[in-house]
C-alpha positions as CSV (number, residue, x, y, z in Angstrom):
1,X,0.0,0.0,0.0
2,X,1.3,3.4,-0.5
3,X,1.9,5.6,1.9
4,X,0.5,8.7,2.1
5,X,1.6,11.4,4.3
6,X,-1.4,13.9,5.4
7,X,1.0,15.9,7.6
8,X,1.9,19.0,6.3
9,X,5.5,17.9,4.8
10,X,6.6,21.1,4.4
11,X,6.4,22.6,7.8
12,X,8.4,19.4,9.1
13,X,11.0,19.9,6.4
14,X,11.4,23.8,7.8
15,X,11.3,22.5,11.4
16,X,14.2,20.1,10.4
17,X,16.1,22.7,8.6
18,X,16.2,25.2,11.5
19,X,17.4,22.0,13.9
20,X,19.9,21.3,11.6
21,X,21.0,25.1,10.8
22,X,20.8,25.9,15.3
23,X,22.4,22.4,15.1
24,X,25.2,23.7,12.8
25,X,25.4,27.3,14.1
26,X,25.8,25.5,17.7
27,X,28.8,23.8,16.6
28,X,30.5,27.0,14.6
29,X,30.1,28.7,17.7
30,X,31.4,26.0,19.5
31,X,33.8,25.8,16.7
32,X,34.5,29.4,16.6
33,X,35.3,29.8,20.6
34,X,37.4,26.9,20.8
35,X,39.6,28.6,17.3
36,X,39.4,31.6,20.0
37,X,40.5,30.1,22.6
38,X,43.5,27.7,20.5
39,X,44.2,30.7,19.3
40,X,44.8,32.8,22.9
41,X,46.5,29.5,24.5
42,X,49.5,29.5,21.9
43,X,49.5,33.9,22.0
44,X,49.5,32.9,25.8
45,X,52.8,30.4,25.0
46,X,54.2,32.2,23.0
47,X,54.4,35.6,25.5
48,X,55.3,33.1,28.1
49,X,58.2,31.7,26.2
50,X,59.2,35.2,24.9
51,X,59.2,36.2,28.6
52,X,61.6,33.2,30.0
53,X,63.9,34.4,27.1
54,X,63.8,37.7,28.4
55,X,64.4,37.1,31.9
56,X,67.3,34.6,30.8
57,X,68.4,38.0,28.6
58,X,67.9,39.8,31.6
59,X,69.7,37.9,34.2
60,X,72.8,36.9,31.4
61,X,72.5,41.2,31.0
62,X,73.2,41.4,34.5
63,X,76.0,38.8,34.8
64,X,78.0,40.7,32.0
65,X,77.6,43.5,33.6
66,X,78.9,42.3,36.8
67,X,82.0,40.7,34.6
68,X,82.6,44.2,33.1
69,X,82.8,45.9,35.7
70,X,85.1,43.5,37.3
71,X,86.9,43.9,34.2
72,X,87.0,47.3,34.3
73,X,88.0,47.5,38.4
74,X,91.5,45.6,37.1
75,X,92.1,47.7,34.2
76,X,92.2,50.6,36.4
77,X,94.0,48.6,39.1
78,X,96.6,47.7,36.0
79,X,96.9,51.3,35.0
80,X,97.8,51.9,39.1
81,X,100.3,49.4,38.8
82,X,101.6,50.0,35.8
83,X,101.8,53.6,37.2
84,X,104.3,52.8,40.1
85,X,106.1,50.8,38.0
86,X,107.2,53.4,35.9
87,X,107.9,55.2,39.0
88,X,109.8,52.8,40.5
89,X,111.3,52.7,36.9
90,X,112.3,56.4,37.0
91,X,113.2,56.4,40.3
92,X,115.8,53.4,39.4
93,X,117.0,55.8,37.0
94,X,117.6,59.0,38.6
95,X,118.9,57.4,41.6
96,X,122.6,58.1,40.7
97,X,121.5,61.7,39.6
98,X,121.4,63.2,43.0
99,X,125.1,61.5,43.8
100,X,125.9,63.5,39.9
101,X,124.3,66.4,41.4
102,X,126.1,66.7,45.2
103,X,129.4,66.0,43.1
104,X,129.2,68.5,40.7
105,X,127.7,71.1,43.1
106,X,130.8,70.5,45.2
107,X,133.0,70.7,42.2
108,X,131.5,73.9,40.9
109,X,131.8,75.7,43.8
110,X,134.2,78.7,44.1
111,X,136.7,79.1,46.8
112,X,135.1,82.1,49.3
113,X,131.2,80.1,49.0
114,X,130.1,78.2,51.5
115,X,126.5,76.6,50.9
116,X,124.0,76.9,53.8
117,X,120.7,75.1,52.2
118,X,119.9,73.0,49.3
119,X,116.5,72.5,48.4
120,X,115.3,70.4,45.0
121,X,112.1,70.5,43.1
122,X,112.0,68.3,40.3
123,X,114.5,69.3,38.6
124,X,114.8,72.6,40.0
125,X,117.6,73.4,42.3
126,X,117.9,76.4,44.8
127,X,120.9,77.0,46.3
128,X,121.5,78.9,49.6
129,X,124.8,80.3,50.3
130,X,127.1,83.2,52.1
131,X,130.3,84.0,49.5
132,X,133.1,86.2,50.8
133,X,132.1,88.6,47.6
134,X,129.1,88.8,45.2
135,X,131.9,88.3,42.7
136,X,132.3,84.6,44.2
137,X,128.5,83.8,43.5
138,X,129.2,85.6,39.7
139,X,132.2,82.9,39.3
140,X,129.6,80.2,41.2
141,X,127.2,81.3,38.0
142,X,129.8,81.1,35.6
143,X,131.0,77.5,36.5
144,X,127.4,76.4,36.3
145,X,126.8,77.5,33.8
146,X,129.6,75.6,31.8
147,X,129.0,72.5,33.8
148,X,127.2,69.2,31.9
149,X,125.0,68.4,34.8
150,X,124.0,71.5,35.6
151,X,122.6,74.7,33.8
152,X,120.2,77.8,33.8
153,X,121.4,79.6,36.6
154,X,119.2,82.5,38.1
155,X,119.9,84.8,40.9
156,X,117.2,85.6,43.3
157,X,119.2,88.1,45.4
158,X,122.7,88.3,46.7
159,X,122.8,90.9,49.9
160,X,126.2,92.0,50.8
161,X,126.3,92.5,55.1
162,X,129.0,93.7,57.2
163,X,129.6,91.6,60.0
164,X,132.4,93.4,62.2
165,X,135.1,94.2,59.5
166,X,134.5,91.3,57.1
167,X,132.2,91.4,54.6
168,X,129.8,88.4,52.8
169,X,127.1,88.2,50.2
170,X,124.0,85.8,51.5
171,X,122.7,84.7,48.3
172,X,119.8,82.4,46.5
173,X,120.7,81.2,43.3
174,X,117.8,78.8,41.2
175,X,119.7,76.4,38.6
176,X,118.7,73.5,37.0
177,X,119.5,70.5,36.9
178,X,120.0,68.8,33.1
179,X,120.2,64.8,32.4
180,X,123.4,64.0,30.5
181,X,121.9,60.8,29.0
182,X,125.3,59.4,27.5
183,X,126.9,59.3,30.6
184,X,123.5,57.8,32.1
185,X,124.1,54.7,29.4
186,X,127.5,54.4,30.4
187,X,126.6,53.5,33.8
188,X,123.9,51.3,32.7
């Protein structure tokens, strides 16, 4: 026998179209937020992972910067040393100078002039004296100024006083003391 539907077919083929379009909508917004929410948990990974390496950047940042400055503390503590050395260095050098110096002060001096103070600054030397004449501390100039080790010589005063019937010149003379480096080689 055939079968006949009296129902009204139509209004059951709408009915099943709107089940199977809230059906399909249901599972594109399912679909949809779980795309969403895929899509937030590997943004969330990936911020997470960019952070570690940034903290790791962060603390290895922090560690060089400890290691340069530690660097840089003996750099500066080099330079210190390497800064007496060559002070040591010089000093080693110009230790015979002051024995060249006393020698040929003493050699250089003029019968009639008696030193009373010696004073040296560098290489600037004042010399303190009484001479029986302020012709004495001219022939005193004279002398030093031929000598090798010695040169520049400059008057500051020379006062003539009577003491009872003598008379003497107190005098300040500056000269300078100059490096005769062949005879420094010599004696190296």
């Amino acid at each position: 026998m055939p079968n006949i539907n009296l129902l009204p077919w139509r209004e059951a083929e709408r009915k099943k179209r709107q089940r199977d379009f809230g059906v399909a909508m249901g599972g594109a917004i399912v679909a949809g937020v779980l795309a969403i929410m895929l899509t937030m948990f590997a943004y969330t990974q990936m911020i997470s992972n960019q952070q570690a390496r940034n903290d790791r950047l962060t603390a290895e940042i922090v560690e060089l910067e400890k290691s340069i400055a530690e660097i840089d503390g003996l750099e500066r503590q080099k330079e210190r040393l390497l800064a007496r050395m060559e002070i040591i260095e010089q000093l080693q050098k110009s230790r015979p100078e002051i024995v060249h110096l006393f020698d040929e002060i003493v050699r250089q001096l003029p019968e009639g002039v008696y030193l009373t103070g010696l004073k040296q600054t560098g290489a600037r030397v004042e010399l303190r004296g009484v001479a029986q004449s302020s012709t004495r501390v001219s022939a005193l100039m004279r002398q030093i100024d031929a000598s090798d080790w010695l040169g520049d010589p400059e008057v500051e005063r020379v006062e003539t006083k009577q003491s009872g019937a003598s008379r003497r010149s107190e005098f300040v003379v500056y000269l300078r003391q100059t490096h005769v480096d062949s005879e420094m080689e010599e004696m190296e």
